[in-house]
C-alpha positions in Angstrom: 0.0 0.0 0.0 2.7 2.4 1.2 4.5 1.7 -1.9 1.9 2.1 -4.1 0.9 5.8 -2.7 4.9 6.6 -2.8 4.9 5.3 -6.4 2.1 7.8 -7.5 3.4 10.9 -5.7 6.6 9.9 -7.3 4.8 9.8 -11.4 2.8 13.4 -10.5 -0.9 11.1 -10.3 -1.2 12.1 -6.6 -0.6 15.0 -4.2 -0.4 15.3 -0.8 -3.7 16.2 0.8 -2.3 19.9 1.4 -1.0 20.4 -2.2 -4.4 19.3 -3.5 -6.7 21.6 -6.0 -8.6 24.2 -4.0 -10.2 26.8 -6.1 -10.9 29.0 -3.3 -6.8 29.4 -3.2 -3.4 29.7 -5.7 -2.2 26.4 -6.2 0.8 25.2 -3.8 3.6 23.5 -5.9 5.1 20.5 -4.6 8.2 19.8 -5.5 8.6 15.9 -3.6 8.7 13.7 -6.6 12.2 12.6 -5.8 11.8 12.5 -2.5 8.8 10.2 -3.2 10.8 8.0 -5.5 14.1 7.9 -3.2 11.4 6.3 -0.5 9.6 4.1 -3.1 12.9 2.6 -3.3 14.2 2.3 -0.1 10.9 0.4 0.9 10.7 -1.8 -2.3 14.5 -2.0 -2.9 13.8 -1.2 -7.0 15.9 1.7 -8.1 14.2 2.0 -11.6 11.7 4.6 -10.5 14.0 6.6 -8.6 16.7 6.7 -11.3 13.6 7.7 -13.4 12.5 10.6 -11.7 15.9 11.9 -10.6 17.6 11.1 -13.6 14.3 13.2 -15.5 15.4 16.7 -12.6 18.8 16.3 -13.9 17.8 16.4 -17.1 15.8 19.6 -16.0 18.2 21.4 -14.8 17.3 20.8 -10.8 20.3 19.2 -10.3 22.0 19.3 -6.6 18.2 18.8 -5.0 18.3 15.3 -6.6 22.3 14.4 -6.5 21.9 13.7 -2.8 19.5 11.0 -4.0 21.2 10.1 -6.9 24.4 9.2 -4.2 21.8 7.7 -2.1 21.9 5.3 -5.0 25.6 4.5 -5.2 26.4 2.3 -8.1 23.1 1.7 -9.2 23.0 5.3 -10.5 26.0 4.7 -12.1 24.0 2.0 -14.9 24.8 3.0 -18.2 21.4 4.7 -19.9 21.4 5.5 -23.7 22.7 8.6 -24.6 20.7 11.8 -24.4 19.3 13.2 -27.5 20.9 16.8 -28.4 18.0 19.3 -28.9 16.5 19.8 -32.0 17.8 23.5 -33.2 14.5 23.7 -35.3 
């Protein structure tokens, strides 16, 4: 169960109760998707979510947030990935 919850805050399909959508208010951004994924794998012991997520920040440009989670991750962060794509200049 906690997994489950950890694994939807993690992919942006949940918030918690106190980020939710109230219209009487301005949103509140939450920014604990990797913080979400570090736990999903700490609990579950599968890194391929949390090298997802934090490997998508980096990508992003929110770089030292994530790297402590990324170190969290030792060698298993180290896997090779296929190359990123340069961006289109069109």
């Amino acid at each position: 169960m906690a997994a489950g919850l950890l694994a939807r805050l993690a992919m942006g399909e949940a918030r918690p109760r106190r980020f939710a959508f109230d219209p009487d208010r301005p949103p509140n951004r939450w920014h604990g998707e990797q913080t979400a994924a570090w736990a999903h794998c700490r609990i579950t012991g599968d890194p391929e979510l949390a090298l997802r997520v934090s490997g998508a920040a980096v990508r992003a440009g929110l770089g030292r947030p994530v790297l402590r989670y990324l170190a969290d991750l030792g060698p298993q962060a180290a896997t090779p990935r296929p190359p990123l794509s340069p961006p289109s200049t069109r």
